[in-house]
N, C-alpha and C positions, 0 to 999 in steps of 0.2 A: 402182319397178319398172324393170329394165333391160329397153330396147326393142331392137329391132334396128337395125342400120343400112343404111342401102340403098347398095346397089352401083349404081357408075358402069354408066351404061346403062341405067337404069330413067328414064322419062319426067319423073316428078315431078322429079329434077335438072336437068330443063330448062326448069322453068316460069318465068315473072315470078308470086310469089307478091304474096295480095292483102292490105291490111292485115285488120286484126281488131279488133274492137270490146269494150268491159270483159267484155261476158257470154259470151264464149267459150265455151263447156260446159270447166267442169272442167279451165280456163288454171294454177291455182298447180299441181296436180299433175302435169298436162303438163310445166313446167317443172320441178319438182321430181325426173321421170322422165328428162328431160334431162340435168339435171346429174348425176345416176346414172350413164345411161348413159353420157355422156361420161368420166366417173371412172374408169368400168368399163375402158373405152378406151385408157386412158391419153394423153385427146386434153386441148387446152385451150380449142377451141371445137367447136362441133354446132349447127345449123341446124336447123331445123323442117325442110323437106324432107330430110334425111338420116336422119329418122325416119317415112317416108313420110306427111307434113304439107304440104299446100300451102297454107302460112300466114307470113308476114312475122312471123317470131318467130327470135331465135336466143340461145344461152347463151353467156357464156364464163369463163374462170377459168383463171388464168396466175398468182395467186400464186405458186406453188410454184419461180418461177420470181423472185421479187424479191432475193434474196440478189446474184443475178447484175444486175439491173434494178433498185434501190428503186421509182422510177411502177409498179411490178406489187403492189405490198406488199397493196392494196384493189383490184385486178383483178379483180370478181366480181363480174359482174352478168346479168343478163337485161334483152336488147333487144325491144320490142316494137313494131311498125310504124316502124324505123330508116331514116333517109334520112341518106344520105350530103351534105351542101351542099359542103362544099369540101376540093378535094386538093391540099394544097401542098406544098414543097417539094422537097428535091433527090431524082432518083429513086433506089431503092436497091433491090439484089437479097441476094438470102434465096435458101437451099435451104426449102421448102413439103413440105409432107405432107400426107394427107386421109383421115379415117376412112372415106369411099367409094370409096378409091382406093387399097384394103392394099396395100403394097411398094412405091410409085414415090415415090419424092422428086426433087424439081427444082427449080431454080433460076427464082423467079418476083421481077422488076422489079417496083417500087408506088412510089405516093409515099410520103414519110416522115411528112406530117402530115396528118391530117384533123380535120374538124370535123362530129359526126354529130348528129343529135337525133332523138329515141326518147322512149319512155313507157318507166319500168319497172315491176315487179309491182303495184305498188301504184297505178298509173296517174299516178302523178307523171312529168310533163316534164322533160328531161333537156336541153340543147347544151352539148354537151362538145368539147374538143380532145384530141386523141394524137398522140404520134410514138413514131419506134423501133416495138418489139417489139408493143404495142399498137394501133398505128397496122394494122400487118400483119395481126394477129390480127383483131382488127374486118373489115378489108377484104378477108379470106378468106371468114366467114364471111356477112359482105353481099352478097358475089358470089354465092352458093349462092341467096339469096333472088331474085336476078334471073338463074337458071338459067344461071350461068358456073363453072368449074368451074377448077381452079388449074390444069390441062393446058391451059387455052386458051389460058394467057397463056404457053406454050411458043414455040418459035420451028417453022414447018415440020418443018427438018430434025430437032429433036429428039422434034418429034410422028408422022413415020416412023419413028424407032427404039423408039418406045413403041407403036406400032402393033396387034404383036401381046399385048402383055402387058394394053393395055384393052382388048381382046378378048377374053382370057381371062377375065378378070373380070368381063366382060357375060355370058359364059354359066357363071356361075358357079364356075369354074376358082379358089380363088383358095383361101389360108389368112391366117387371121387367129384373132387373139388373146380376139378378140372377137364376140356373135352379131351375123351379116350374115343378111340376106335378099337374093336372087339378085331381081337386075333382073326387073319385072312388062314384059311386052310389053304 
């Protein structure tokens, strides 16, 4: 089932979400609705709060993108109760996009490598390392779970010229390709 996504400016995007435990009510289909909707989206990662979820759970899937990257070739997974331990290497800037944030792309800094561990669907334990494109990807939608948002890591100046455009999108102002739910006050 394709869910909605929440627009920048709804509360739940500024929570610190809490882990979750195996008996989740109805976790595989939750996920399974995930990675739908993200498909739907044409995105390659979604966060449980971007499905109005305040829960430490997020999908992702960059295959489609391995021709360009081979490390994307098995890039399909579901994260659950993910902690970031370590962010190394040299910093590196990306243009970033966000399925809560239709039309703005920006140029957002990160490290190049990290090293995460997670449970996935199956409750198996995970520490894993990435860099490059994966490294990114992860550390977008990790940020979601600790209520940061790819705008923050803007610079001042470039978050007054975006000023009014998440504005418009907090009151529902906005088009997309895909169903959004307008920020809950």
């Amino acid at each position: 089932m394709i869910l909605p996504i929440t627009l920048y400016g709804d509360p739940v995007l500024r929570k610190v979400t809490p882990e979750i435990d195996k008996d989740y009510p109805e976790l595989q289909s939750l996920i399974g609705n995930m990675f739908e909707t993200m498909y739907n989206a044409e995105g390659v990662g979604l966060a449980a709060p971007q499905v109005g979820l305040n829960i430490r759970l997020f999908v992702v899937d960059a295959t489609i993108l391995a021709d360009e990257d081979p490390q994307l070739k098995d890039f399909k997974k579901a994260l659950i109760n993910p902690q970031i331990v370590e962010r190394t290497g040299e910093l590196e800037s990306m243009e970033e996009g966000c399925l809560s944030v239709p039309g703005i792309r920006e140029d957002v800094t990160r490290p190049g490598h990290i090293r995460i561990q997670y449970y996935d669907e199956e409750w198996n334990f995970h520490d894993e390392t990435y860099d490059g494109f994966a490294a990114r990807v992860i550390q977008h939608e990790y940020d979601h779970l600790d209520g940061v948002m790819f705008v923050d890591h803007c610079s001042p100046l470039r978050k007054r010229f975006l000023k009014a455009k998440l504005a418009n999108i907090t009151k529902g102002k906005v088009k997309a390709s895909y169903q959004v739910r307008p920020p809950r006050r």
